[in-house]
Backbone atoms as SQL, in Angstrom:
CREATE TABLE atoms (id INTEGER PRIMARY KEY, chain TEXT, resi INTEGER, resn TEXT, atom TEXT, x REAL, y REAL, z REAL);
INSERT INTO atoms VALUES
  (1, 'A', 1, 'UNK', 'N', 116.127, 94.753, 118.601),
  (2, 'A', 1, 'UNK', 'CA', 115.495, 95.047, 119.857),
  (3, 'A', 1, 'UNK', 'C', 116.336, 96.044, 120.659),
  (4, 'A', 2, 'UNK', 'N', 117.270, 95.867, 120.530),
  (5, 'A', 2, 'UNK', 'CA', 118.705, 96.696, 121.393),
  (6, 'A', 2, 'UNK', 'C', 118.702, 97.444, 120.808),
  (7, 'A', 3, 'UNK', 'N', 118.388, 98.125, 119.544),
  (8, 'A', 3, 'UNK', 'CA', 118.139, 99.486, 118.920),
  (9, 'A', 3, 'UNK', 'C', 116.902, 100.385, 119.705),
  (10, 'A', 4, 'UNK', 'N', 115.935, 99.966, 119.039),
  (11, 'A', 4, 'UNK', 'CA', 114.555, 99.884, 119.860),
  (12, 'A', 4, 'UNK', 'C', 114.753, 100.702, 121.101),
  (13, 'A', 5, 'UNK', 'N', 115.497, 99.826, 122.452),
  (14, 'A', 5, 'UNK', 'CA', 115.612, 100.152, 123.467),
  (15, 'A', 5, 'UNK', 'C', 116.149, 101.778, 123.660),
  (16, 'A', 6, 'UNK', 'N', 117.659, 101.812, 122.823),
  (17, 'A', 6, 'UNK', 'CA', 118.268, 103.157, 122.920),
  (18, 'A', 6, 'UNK', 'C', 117.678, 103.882, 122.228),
  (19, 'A', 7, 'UNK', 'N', 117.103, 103.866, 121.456),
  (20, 'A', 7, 'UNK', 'CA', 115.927, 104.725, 120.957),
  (21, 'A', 7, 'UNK', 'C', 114.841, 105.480, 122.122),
  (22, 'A', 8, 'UNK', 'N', 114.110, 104.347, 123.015),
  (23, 'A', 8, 'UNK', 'CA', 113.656, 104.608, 123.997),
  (24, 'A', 8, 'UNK', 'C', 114.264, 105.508, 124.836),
  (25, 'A', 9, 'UNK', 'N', 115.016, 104.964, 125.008),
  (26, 'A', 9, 'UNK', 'CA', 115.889, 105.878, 126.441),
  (27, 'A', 9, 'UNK', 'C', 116.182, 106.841, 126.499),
  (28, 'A', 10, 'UNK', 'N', 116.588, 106.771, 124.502),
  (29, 'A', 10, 'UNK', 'CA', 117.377, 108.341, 124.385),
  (30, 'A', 10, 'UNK', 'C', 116.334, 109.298, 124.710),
  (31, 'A', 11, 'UNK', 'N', 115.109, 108.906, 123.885),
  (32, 'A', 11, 'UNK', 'CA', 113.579, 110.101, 123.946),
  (33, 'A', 11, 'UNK', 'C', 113.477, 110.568, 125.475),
  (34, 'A', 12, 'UNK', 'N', 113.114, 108.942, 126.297),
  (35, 'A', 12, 'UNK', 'CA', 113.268, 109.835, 127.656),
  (36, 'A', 12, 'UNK', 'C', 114.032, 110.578, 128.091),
  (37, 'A', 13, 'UNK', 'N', 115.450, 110.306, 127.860),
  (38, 'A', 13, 'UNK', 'CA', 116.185, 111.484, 128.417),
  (39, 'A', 13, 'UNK', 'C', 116.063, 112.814, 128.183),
  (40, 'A', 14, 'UNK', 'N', 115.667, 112.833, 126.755),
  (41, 'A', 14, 'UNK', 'CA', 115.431, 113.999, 126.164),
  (42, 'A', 14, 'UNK', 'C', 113.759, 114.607, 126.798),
  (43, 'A', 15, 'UNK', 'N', 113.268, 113.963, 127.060),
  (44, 'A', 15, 'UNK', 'CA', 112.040, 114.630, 127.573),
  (45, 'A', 15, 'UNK', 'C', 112.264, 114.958, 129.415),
  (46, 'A', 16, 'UNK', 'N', 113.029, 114.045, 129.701),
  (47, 'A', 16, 'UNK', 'CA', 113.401, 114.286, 131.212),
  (48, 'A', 16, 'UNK', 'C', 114.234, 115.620, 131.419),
  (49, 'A', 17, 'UNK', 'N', 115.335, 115.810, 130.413),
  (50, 'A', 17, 'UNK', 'CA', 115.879, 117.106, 130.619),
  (51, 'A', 17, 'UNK', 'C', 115.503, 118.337, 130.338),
  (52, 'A', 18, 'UNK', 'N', 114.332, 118.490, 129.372),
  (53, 'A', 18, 'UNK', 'CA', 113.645, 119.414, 129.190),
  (54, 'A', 18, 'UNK', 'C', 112.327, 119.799, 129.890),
  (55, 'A', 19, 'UNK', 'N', 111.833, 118.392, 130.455),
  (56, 'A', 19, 'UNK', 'CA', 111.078, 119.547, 132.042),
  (57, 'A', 19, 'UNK', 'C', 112.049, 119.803, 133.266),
  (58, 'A', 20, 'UNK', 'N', 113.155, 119.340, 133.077),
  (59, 'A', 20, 'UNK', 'CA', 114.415, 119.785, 134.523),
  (60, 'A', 20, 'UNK', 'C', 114.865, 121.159, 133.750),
  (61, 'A', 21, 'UNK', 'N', 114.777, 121.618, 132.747),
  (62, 'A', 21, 'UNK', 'CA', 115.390, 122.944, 132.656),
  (63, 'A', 21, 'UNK', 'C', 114.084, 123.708, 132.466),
  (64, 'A', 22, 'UNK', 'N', 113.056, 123.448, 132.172),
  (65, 'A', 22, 'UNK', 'CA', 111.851, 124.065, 132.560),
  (66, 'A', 22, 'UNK', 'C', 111.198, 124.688, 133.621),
  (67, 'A', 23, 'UNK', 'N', 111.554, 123.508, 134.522),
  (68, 'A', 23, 'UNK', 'CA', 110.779, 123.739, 135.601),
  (69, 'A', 23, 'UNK', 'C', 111.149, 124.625, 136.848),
  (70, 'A', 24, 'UNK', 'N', 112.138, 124.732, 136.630),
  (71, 'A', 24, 'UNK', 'CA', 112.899, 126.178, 137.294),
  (72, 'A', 24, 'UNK', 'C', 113.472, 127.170, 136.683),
  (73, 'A', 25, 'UNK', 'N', 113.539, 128.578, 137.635),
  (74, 'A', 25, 'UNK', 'CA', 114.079, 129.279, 136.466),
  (75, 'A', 25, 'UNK', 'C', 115.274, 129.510, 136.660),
  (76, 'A', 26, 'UNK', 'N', 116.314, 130.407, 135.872),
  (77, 'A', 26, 'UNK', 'CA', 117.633, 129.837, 135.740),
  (78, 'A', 26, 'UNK', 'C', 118.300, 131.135, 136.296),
  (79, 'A', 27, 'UNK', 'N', 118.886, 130.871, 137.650),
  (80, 'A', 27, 'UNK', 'CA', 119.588, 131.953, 138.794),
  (81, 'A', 27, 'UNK', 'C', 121.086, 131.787, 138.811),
  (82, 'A', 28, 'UNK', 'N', 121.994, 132.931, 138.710),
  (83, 'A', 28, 'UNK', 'CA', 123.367, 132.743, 138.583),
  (84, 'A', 28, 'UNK', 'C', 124.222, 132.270, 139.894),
  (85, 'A', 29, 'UNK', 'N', 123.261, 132.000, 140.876),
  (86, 'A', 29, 'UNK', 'CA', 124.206, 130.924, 141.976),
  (87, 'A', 29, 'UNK', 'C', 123.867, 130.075, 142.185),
  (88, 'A', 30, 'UNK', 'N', 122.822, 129.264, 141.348),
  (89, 'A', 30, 'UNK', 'CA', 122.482, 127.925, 141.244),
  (90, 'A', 30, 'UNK', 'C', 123.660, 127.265, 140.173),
  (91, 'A', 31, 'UNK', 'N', 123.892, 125.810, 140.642),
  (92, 'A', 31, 'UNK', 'CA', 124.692, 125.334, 140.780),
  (93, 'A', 31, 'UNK', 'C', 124.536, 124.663, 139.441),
  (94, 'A', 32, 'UNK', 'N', 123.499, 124.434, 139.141),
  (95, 'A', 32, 'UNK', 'CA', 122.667, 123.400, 137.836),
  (96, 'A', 32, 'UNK', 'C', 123.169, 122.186, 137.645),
  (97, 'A', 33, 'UNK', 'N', 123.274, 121.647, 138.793),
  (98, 'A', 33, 'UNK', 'CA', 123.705, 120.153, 138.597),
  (99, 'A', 33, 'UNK', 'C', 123.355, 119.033, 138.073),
  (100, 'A', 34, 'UNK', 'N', 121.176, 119.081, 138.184),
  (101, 'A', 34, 'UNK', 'CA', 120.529, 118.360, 138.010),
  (102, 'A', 34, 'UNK', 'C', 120.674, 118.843, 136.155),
  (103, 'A', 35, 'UNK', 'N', 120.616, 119.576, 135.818),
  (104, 'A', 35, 'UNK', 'CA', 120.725, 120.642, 134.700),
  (105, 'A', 35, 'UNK', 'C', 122.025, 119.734, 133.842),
  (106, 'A', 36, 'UNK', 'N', 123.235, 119.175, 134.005),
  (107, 'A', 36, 'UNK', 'CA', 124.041, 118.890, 134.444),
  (108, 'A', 36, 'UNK', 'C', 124.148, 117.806, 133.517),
  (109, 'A', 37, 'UNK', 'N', 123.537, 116.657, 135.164),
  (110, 'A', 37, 'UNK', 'CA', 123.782, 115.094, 134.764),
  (111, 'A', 37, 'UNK', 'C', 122.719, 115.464, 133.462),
  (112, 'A', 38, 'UNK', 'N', 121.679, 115.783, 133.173),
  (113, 'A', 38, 'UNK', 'CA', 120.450, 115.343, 132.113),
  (114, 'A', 38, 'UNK', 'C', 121.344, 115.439, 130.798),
  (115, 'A', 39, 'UNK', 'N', 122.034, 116.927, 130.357),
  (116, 'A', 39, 'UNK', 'CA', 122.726, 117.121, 129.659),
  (117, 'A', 39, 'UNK', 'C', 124.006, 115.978, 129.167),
  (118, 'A', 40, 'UNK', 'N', 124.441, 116.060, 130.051),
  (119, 'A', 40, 'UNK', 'CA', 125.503, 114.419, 130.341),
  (120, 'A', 40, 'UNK', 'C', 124.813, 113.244, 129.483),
  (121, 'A', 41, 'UNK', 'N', 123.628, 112.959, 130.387),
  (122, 'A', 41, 'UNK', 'CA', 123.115, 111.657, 129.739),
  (123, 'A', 41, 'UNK', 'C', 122.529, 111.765, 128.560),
  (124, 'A', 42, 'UNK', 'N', 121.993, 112.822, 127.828),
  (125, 'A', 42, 'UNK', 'CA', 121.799, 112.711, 126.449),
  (126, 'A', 42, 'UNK', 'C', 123.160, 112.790, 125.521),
  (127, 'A', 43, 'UNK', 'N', 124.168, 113.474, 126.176),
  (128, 'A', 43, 'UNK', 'CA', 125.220, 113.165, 125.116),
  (129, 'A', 43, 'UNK', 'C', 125.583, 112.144, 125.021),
  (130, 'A', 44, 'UNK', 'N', 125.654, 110.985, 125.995),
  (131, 'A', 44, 'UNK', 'CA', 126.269, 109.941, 125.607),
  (132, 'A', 44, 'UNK', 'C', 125.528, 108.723, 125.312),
  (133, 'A', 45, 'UNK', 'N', 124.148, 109.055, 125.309),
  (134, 'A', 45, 'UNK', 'CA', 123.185, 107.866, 124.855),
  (135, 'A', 45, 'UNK', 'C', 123.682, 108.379, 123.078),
  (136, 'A', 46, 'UNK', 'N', 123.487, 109.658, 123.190),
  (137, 'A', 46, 'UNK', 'CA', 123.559, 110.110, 121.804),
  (138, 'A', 46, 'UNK', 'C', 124.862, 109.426, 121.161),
  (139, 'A', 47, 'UNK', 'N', 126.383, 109.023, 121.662),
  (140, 'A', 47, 'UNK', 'CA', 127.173, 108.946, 121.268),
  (141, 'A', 47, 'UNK', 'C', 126.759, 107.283, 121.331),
  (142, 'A', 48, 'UNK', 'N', 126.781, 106.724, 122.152),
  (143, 'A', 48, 'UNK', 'CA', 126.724, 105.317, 122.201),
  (144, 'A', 48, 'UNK', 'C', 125.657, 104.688, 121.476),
  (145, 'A', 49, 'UNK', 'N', 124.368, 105.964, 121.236),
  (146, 'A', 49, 'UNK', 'CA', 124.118, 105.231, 119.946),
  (147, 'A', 49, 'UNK', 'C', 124.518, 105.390, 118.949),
  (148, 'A', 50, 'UNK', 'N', 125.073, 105.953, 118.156),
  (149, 'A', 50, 'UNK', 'CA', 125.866, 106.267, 116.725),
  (150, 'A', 50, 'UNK', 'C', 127.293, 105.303, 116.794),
  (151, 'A', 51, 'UNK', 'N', 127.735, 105.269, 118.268),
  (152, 'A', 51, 'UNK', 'CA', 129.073, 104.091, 118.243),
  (153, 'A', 51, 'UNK', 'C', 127.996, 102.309, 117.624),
  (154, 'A', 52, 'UNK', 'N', 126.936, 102.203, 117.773),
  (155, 'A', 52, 'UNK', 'CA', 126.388, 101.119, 117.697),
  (156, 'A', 52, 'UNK', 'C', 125.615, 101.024, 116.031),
  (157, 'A', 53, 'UNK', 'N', 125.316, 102.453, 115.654),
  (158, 'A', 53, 'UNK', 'CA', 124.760, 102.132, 114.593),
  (159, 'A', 53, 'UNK', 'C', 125.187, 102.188, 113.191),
  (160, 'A', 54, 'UNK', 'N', 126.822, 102.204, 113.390),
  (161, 'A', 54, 'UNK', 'CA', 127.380, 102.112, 112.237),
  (162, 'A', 54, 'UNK', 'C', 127.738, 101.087, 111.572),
  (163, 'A', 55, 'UNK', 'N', 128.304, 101.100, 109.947),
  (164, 'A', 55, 'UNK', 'CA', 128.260, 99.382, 109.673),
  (165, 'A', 55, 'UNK', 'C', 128.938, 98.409, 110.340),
  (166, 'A', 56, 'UNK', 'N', 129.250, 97.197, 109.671),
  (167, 'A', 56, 'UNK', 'CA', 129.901, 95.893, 110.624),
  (168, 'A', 56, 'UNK', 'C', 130.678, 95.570, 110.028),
  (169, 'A', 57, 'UNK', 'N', 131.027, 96.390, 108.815),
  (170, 'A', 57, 'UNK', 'CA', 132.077, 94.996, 107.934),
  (171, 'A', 57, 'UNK', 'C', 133.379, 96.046, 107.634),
  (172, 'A', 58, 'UNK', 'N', 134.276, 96.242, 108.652),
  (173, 'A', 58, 'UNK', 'CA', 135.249, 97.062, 108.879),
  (174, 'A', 58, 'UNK', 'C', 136.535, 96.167, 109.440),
  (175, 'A', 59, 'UNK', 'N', 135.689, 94.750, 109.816),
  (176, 'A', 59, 'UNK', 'CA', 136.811, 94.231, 110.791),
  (177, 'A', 59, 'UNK', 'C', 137.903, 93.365, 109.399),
  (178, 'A', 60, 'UNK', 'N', 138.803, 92.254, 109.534),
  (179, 'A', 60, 'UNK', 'CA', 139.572, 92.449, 108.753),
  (180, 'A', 60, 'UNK', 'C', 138.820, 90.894, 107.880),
  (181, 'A', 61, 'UNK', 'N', 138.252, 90.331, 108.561),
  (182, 'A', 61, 'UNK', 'CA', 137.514, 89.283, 107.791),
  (183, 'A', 61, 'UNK', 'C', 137.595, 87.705, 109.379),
  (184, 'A', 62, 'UNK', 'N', 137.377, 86.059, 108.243),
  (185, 'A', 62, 'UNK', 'CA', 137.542, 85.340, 109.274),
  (186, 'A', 62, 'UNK', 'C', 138.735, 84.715, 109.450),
  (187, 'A', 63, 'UNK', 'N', 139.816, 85.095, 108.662),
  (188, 'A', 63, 'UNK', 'CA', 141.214, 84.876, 108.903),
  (189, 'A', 63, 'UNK', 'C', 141.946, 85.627, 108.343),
  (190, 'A', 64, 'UNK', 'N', 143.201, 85.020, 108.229),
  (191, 'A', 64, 'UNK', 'CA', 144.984, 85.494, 107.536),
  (192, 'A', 64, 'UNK', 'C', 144.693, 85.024, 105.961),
  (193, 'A', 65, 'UNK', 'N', 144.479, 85.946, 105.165),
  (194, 'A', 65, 'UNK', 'CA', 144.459, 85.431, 103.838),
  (195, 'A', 65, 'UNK', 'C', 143.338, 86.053, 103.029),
  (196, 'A', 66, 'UNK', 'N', 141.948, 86.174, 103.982),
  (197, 'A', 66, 'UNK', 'CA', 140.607, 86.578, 103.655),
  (198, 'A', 66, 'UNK', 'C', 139.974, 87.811, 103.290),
  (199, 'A', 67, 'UNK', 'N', 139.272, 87.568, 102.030),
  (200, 'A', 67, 'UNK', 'CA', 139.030, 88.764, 102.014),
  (201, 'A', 67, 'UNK', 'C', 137.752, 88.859, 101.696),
  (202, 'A', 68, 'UNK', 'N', 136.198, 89.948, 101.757),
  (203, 'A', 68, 'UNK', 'CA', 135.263, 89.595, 101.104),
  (204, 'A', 68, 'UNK', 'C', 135.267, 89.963, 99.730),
  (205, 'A', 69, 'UNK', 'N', 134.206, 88.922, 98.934),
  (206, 'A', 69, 'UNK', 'CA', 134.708, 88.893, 97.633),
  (207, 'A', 69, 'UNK', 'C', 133.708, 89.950, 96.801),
  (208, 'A', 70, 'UNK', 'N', 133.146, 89.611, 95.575),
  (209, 'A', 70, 'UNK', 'CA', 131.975, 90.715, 94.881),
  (210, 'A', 70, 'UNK', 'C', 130.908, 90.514, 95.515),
  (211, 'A', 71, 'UNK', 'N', 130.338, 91.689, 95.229),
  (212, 'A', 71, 'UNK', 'CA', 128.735, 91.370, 95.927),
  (213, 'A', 71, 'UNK', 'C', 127.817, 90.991, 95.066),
  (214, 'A', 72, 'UNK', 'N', 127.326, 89.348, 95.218),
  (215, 'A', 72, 'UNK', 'CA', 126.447, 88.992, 94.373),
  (216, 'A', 72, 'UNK', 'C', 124.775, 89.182, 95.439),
  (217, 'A', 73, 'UNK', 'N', 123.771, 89.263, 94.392),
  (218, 'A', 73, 'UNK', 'CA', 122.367, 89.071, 94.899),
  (219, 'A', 73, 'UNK', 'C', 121.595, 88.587, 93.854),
  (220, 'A', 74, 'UNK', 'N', 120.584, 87.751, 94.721),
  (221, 'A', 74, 'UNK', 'CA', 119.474, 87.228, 93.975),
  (222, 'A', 74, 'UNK', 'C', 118.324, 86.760, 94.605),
  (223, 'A', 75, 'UNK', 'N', 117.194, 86.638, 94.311),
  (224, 'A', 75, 'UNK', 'CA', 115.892, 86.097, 94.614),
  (225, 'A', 75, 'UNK', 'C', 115.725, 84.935, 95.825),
  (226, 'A', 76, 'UNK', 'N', 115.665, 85.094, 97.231),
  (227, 'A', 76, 'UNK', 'CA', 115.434, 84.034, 97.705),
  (228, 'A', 76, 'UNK', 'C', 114.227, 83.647, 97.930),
  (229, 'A', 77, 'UNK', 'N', 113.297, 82.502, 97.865),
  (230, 'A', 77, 'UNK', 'CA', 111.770, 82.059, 98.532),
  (231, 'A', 77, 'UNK', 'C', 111.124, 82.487, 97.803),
  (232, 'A', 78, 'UNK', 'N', 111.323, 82.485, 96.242),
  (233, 'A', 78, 'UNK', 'CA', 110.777, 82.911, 94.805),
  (234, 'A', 78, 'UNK', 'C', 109.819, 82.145, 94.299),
  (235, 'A', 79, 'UNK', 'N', 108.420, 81.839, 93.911),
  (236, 'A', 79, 'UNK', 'CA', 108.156, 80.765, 93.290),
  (237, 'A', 79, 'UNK', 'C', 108.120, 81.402, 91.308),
  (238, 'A', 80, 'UNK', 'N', 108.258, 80.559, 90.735),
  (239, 'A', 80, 'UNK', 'CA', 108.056, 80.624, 89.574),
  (240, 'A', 80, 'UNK', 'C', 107.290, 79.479, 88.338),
  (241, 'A', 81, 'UNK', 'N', 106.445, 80.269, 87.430),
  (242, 'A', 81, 'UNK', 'CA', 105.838, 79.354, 86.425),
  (243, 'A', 81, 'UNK', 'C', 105.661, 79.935, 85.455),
  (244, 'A', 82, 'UNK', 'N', 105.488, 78.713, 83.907),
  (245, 'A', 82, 'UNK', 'CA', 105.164, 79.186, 83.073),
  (246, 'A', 82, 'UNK', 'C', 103.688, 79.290, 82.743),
  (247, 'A', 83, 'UNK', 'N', 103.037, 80.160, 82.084),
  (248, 'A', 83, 'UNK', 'CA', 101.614, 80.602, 81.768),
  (249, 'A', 83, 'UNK', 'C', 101.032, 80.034, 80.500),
  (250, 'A', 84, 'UNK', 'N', 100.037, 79.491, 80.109),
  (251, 'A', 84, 'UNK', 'CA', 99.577, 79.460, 78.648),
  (252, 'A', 84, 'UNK', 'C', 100.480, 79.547, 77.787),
  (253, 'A', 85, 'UNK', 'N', 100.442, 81.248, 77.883),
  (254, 'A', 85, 'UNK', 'CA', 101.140, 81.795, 76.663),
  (255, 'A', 85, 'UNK', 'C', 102.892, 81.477, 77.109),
  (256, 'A', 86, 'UNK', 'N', 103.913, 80.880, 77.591),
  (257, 'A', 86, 'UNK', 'CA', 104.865, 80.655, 76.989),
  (258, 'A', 86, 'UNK', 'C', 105.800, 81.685, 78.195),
  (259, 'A', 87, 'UNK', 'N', 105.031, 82.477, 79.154),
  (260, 'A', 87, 'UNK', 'CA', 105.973, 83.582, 79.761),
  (261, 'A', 87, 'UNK', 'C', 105.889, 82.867, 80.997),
  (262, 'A', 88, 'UNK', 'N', 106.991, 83.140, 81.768),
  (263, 'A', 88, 'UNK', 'CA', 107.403, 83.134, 83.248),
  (264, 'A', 88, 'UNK', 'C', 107.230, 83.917, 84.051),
  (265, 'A', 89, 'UNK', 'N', 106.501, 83.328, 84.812),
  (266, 'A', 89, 'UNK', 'CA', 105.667, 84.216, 85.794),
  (267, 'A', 89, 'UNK', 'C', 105.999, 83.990, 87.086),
  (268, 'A', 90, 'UNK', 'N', 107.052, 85.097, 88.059),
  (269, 'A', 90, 'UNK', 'CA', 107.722, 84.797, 89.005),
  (270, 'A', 90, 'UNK', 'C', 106.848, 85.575, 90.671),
  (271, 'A', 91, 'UNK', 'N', 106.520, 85.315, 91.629),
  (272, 'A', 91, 'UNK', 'CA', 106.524, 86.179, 92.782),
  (273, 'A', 91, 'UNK', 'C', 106.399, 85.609, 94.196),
  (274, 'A', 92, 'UNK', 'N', 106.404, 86.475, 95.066),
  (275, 'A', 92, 'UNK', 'CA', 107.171, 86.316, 96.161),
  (276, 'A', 92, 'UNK', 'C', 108.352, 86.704, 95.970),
  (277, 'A', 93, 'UNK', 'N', 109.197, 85.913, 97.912),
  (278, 'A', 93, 'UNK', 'CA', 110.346, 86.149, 97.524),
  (279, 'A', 93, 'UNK', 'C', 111.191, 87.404, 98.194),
  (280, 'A', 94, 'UNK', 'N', 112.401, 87.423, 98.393),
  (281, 'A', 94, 'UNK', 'CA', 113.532, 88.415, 98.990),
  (282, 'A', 94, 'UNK', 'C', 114.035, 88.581, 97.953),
  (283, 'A', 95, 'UNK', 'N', 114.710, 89.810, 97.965),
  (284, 'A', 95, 'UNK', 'CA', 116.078, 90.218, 97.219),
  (285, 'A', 95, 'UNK', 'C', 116.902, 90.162, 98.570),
  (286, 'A', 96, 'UNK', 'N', 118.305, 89.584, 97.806),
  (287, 'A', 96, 'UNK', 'CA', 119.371, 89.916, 98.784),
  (288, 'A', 96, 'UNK', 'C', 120.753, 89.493, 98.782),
  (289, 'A', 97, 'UNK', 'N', 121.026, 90.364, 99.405),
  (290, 'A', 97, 'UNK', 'CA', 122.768, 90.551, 98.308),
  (291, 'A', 97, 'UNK', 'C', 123.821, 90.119, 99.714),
  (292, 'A', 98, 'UNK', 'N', 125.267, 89.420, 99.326),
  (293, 'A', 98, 'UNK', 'CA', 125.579, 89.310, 100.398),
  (294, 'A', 98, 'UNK', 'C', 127.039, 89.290, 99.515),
  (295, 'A', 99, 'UNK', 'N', 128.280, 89.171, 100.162),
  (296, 'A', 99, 'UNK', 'CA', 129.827, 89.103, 99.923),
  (297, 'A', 99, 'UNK', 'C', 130.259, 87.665, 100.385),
  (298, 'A', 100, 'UNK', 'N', 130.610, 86.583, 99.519),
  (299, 'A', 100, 'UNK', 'CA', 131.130, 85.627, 99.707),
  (300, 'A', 100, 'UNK', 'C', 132.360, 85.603, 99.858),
  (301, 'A', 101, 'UNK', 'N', 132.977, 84.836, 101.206),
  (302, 'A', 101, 'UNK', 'CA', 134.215, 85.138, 101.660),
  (303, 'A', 101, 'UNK', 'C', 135.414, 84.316, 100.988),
  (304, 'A', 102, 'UNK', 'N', 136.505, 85.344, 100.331),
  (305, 'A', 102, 'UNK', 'CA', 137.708, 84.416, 99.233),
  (306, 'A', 102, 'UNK', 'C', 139.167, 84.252, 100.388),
  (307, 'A', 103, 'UNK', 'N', 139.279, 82.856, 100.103),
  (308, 'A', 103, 'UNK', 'CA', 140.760, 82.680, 101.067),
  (309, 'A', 103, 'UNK', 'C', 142.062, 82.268, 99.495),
  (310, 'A', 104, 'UNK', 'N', 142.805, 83.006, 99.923),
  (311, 'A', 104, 'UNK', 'CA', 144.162, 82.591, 98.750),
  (312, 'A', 104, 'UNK', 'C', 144.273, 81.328, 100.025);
């Protein structure tokens, strides 16, 4: 949802600063302030979103010792059966892979 949002915001900004540099025309003793903040605020929605949308698993783990281990995946909420003929017949279901955490 908190993605979503800066997503939102960012667009507006971006549409807000481009009728503020539109809508006047551009004189060398104007000050361009309004010109300015808009510029301002798209760079740093821009930055604060890319500070937010990078991965998560950088930090050092959940203790002194820990580390994450291989990445296993498999089938969750799968149903499965056998048919007449002798075959297994599987669907539904997630794939999904995750790192189980190893403590020495």
């Amino acid at each position: 949802m908190r993605r979503k949002l800066v997503h939102l915001l960012l667009a507006l900004a971006v549409v807000v600063a481009s009728g503020a540099a539109m809508s006047r025309s551009a004189e060398a003793r104007r000050s361009g302030f309004v010109s300015g903040i808009a510029i301002g605020t798209v760079l740093g929605l821009g930055i604060a979103g890319a500070a937010h949308a990078g991965p998560r698993y950088y930090d050092a783990g959940p203790g002194p010792g820990c580390y994450p281990g291989p990445r296993r995946c498999t089938w969750v909420g799968r149903s499965c059966w056998v048919n007449r003929y002798g075959e297994t017949i599987c669907s539904g279901g997630d794939w999904r892979c995750w790192r189980p955490t190893i403590c020495d």
